[in-house]
KOLSE-207363 format. One record per residue (C-alpha): residue number from 1; residue in three letters; x negated, y, z. Coordinates in nm, 4 decimals. Example, Ala and Ser with C-alpha at 12.3 -4.5 7.8 and 13.67 -1.06 7.14 Angstrom:
BEGIN
[1,Ala,[-1.2300,-0.4500,0.7800]] [2,Ser,[-1.3670,-0.1060,0.7140]] 
END
This chain:
BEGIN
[1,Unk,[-11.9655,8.8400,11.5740]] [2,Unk,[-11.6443,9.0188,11.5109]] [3,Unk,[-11.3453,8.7866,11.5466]] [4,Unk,[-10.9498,8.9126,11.5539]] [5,Unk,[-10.7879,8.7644,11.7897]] [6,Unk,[-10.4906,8.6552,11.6107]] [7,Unk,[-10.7495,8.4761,11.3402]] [8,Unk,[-10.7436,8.0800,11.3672]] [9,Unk,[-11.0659,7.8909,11.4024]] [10,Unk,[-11.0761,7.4933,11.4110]] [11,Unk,[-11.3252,7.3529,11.6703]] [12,Unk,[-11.5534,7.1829,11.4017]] [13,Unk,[-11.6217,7.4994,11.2178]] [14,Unk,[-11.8982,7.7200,11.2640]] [15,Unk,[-11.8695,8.0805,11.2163]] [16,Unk,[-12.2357,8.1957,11.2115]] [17,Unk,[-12.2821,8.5333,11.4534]] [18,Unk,[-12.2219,8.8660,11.2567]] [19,Unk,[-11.9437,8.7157,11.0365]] [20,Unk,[-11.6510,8.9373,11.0782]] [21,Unk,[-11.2768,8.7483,11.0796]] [22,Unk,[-10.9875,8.9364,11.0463]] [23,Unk,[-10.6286,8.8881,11.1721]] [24,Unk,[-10.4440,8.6122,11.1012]] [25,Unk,[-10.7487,8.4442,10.9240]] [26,Unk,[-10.7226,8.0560,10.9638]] [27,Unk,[-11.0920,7.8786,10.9525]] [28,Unk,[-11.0179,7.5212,10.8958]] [29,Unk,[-11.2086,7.1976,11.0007]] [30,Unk,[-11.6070,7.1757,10.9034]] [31,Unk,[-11.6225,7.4624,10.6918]] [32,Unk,[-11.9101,7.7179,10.7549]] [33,Unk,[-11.8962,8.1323,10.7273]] [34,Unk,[-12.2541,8.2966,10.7145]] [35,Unk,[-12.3651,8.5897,10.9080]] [36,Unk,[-12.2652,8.8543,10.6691]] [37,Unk,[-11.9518,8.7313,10.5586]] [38,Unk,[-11.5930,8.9586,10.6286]] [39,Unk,[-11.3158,8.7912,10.5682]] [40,Unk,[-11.0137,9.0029,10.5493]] [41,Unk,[-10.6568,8.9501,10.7071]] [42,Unk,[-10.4757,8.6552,10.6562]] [43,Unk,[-10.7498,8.4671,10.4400]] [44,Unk,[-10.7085,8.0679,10.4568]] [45,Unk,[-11.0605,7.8781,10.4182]] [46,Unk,[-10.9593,7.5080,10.4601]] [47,Unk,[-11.1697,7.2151,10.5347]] [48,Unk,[-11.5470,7.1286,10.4337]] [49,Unk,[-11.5516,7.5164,10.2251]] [50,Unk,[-11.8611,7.7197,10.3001]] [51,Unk,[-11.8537,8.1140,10.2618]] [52,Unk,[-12.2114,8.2319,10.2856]] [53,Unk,[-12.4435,8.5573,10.1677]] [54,Unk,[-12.2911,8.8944,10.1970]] [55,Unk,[-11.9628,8.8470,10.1116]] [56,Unk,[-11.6225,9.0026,10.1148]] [57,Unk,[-11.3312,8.8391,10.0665]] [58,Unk,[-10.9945,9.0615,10.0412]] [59,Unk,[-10.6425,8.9752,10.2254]] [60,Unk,[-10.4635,8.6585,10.1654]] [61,Unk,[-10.7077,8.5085,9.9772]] [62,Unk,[-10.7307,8.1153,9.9928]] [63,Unk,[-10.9909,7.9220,9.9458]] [64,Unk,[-10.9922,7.5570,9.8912]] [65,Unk,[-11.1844,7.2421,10.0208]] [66,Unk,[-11.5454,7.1929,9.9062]] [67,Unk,[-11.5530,7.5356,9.7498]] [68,Unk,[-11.9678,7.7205,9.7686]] [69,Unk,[-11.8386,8.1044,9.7661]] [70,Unk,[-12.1465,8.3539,9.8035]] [71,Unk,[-12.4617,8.1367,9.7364]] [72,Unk,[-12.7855,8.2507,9.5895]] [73,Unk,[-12.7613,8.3620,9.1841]] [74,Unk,[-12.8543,8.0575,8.9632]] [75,Unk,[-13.1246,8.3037,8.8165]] [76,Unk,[-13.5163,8.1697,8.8563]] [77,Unk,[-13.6020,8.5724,8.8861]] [78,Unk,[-13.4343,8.6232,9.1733]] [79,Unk,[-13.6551,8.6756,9.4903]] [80,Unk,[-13.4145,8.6803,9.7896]] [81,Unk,[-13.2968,9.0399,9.7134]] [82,Unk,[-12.9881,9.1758,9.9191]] [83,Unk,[-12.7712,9.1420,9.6883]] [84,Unk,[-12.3750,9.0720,9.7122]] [85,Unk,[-12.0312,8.8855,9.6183]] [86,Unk,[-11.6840,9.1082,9.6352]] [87,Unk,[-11.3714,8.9258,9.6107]] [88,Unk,[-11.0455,9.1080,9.5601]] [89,Unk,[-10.6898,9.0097,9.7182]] [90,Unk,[-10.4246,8.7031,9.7010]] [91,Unk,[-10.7002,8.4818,9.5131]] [92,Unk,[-10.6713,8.1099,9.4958]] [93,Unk,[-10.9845,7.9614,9.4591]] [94,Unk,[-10.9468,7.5461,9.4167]] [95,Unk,[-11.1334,7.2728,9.5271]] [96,Unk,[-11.5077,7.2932,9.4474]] [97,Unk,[-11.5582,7.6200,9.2673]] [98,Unk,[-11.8765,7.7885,9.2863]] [99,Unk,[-11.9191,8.1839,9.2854]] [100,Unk,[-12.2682,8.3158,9.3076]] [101,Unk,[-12.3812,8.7101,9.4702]] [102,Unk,[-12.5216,8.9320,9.2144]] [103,Unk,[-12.9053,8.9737,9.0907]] [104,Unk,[-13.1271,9.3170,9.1496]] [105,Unk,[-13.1656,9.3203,8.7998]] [106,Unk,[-12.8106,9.2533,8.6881]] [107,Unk,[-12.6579,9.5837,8.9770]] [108,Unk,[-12.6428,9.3595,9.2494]] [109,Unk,[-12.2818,9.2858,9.2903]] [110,Unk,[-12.0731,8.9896,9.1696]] [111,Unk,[-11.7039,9.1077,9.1639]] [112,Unk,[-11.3392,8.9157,9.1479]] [113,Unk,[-11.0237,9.1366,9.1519]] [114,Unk,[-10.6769,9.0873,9.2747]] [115,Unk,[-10.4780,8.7820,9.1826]] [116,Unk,[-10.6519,8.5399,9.0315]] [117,Unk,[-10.6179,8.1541,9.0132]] [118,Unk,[-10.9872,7.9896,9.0190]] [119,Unk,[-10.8851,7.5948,8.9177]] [120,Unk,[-11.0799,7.3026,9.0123]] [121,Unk,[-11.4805,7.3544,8.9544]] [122,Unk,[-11.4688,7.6449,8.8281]] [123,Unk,[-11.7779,7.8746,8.8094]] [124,Unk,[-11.8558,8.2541,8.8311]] [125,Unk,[-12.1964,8.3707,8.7554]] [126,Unk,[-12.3918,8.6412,8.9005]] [127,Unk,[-12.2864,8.9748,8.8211]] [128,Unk,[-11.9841,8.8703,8.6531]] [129,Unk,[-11.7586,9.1414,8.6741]] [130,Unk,[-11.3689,8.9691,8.6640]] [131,Unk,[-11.0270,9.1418,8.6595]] [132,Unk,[-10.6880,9.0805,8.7876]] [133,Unk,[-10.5082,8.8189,8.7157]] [134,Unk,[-10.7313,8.6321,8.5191]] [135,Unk,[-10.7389,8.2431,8.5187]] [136,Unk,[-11.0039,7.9711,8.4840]] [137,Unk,[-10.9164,7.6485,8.4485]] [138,Unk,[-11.0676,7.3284,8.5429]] [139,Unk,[-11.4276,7.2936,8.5136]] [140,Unk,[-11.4459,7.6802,8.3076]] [141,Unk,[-11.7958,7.8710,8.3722]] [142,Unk,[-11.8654,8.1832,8.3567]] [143,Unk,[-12.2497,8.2461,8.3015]] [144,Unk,[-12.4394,8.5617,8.4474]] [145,Unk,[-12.3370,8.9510,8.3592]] [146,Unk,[-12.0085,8.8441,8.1693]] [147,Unk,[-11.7334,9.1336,8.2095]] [148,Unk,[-11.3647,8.9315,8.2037]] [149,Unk,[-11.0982,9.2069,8.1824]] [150,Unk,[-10.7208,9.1599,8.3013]] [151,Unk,[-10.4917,8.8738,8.2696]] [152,Unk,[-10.7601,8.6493,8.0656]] [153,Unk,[-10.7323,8.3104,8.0326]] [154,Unk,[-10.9811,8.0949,8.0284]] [155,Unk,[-10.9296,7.7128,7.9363]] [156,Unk,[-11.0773,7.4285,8.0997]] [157,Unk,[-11.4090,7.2935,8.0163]] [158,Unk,[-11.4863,7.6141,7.8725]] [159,Unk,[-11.8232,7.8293,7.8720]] [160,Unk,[-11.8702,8.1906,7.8400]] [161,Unk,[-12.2189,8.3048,7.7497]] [162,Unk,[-12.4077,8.5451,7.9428]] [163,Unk,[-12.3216,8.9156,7.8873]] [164,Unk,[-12.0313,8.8509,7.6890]] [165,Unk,[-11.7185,9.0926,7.7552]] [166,Unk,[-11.3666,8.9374,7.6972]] [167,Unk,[-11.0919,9.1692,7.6511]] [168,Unk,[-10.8080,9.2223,7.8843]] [169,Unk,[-10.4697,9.0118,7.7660]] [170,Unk,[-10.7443,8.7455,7.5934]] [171,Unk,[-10.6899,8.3514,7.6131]] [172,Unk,[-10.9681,8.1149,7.5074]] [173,Unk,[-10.8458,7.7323,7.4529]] [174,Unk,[-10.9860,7.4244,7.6514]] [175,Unk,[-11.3105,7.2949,7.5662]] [176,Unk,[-11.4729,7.6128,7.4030]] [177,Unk,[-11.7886,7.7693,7.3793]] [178,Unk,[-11.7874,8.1592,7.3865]] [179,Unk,[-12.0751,8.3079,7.2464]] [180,Unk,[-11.9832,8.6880,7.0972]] [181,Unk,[-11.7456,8.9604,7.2749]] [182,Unk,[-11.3497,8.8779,7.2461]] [183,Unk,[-11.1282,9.1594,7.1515]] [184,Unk,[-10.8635,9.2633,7.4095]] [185,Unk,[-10.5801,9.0014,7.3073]] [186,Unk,[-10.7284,8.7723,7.0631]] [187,Unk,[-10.7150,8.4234,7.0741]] [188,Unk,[-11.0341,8.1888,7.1050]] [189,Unk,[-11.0457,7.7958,7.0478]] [190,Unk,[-11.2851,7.5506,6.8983]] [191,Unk,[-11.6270,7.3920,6.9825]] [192,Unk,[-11.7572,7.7169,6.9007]] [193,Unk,[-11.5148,8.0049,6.9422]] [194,Unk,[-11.3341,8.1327,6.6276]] [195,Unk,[-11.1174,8.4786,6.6463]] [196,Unk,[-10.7578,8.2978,6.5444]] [197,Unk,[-10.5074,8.5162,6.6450]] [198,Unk,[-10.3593,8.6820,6.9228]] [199,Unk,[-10.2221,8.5640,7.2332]] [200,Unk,[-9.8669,8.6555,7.1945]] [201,Unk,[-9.7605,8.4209,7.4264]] [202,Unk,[-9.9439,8.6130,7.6412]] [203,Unk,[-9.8364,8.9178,7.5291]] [204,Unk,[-9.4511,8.8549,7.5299]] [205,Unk,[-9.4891,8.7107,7.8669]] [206,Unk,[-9.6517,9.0432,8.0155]] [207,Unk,[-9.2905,9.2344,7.8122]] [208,Unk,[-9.5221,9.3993,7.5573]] [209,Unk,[-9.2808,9.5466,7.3294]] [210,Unk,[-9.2029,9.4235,6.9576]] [211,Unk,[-9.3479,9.7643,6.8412]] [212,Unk,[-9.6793,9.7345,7.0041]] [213,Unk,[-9.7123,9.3261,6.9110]] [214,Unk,[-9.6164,9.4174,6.5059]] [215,Unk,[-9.9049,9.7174,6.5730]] [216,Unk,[-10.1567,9.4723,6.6684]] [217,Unk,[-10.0822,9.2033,6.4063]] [218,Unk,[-10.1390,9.5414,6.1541]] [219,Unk,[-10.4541,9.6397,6.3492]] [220,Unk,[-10.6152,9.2651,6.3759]] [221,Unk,[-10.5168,9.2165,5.9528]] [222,Unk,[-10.6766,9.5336,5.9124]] [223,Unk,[-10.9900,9.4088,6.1207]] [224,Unk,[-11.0397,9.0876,5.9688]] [225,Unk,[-10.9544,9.1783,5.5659]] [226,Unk,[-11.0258,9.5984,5.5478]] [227,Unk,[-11.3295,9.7198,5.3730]] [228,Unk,[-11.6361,9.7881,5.4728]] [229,Unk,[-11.7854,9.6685,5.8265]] [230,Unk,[-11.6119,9.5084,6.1498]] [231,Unk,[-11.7506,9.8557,6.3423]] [232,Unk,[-11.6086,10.0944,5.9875]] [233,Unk,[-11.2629,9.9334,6.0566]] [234,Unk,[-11.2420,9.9632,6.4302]] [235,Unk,[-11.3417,10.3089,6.3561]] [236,Unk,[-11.0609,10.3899,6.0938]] [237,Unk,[-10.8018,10.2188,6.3177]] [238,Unk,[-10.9372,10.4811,6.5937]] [239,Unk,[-10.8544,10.7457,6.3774]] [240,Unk,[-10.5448,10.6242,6.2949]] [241,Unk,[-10.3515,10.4384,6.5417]] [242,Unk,[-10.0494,10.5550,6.7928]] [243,Unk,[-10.0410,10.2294,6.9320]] [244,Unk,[-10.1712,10.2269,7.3095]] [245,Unk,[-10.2751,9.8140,7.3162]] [246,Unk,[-10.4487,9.9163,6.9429]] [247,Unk,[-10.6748,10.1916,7.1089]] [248,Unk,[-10.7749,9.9569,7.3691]] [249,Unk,[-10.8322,9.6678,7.1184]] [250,Unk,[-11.0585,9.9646,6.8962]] [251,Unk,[-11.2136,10.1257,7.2162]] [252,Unk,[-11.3140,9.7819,7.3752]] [253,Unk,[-11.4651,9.7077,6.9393]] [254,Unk,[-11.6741,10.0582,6.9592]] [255,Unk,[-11.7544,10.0798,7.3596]] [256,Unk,[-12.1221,9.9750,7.4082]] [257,Unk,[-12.2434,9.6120,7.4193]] [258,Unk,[-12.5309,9.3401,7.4016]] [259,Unk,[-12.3716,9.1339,7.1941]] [260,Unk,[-12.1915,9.1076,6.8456]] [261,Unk,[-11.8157,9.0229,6.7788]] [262,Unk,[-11.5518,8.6887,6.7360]] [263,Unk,[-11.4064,8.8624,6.4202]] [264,Unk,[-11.0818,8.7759,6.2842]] [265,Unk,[-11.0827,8.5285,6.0263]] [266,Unk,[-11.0052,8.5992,5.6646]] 
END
């Protein structure tokens, strides 16, 4: 067991030997860190919160009461591989959210990144792969192998199905079910997910210029109304574009997936 002695440890928690605690880490009552867990400088882990599996948990992360961060996959085919959970820096991860390690089959590693906000019950999946800044509110799950770019939002109550990829600058609304890859900056709401819009509240938040939101209104008409296929459009607007957020929007359309598209509506 590796502890820093500047790290803060209450009496009633147990910090299982190999864990690894780094400065300025504060351990707080009755919560439990497994043998294989590194915990990075200045990471809070407040009462009744269990850290377990091979985990790592980047600097000034906080993680909140009743929280189950580096459990077993919820995956019947997996067999006790080594397998493991990364999490990124300056996270806040609320009461009782779950994050699970990663599966053999799935590349073995669940990954957070940098800045994130994890609400209330929240739920990561095995080898979800999430970006900065992203945002799940209450109750939101994530299901196994979902890729969650940058500065997503997810709503609360929300489910994304397994494999899906969600575009970086995307928001799906409360209480919606996610079935079919989001384009980078669209907007998702209903029972079951319709493409409305884009997030430009998102957008114009994150100082996206005027330019570059008119070229994405353009480029998401164009997606939704052109001729031919969703794939023949993305292409054309490829060809075609000068607009940085469109060739991400087009790239994320033609990059390889499992699953079909949320299309614009007509």
């Amino acid at each position: 067991m590796a502890i820093d002695p500047s790290a803060t440890i209450h009496p009633s928690a147990v910090v299982e030997t190999g864990a690894q605690i780094g400065p300025g880490a504060d351990i707080g009552p009755f919560s439990v860190i497994g043998p294989e867990v590194r915990l990075g400088p200045g990471v809070v882990v407040k009462s009744h919160a269990i850290v377990t599996g091979l985990t790592e948990i980047g600097e000034g992360t906080v993680i909140f009461p009743f929280a189950n961060i580096g459990d077993i996959p919820q995956d019947l085919k997996f067999r006790g591989e080594q397998t493991r959970l990364i999490i990124g820096k300056r996270n806040r991860i609320r009461e009782a959210v779950t994050m699970n390690t990663g599966t053999e089959g799935g590349g073995g590693i669940t990954r957070v990144g940098d800045d994130c906000l994890f609400m209330t019950g929240s739920h990561v999946g095995h080898d979800a792969q999430v970006g900065n800044g992203v945002i799940m509110a209450n109750h939101a799950a994530l299901a196994g192998h979902c890729i969650i770019g940058d500065n997503v939002v997810i709503g609360g109550l929300s489910g994304i199905h397994q494999w899906v990829r969600v575009g970086e600058g995307a928001i799906i609304g409360a209480v919606t079910m996610v079935t079919n890859d989001v384009i980078p900056f669209g907007l998702v709401q209903g029972p079951r997910g319709g493409l409305d819009g884009l997030n430009l509240v998102g957008l114009k938040r994150r100082g996206v210029s005027r330019e570059e939101i008119s070229a994405l209104r353009a480029a998401f008409h164009e997606l939704g109304t052109g001729d031919g296929t969703f794939h023949d459009r993305a292409e054309r607007l490829a060809a075609s574009t000068d607009s940085d957020h469109v060739r991400q929007m087009v790239d994320f359309v033609l990059a390889e997936t499992d699953r079909s598209f949320l299309t614009p509506k007509p």
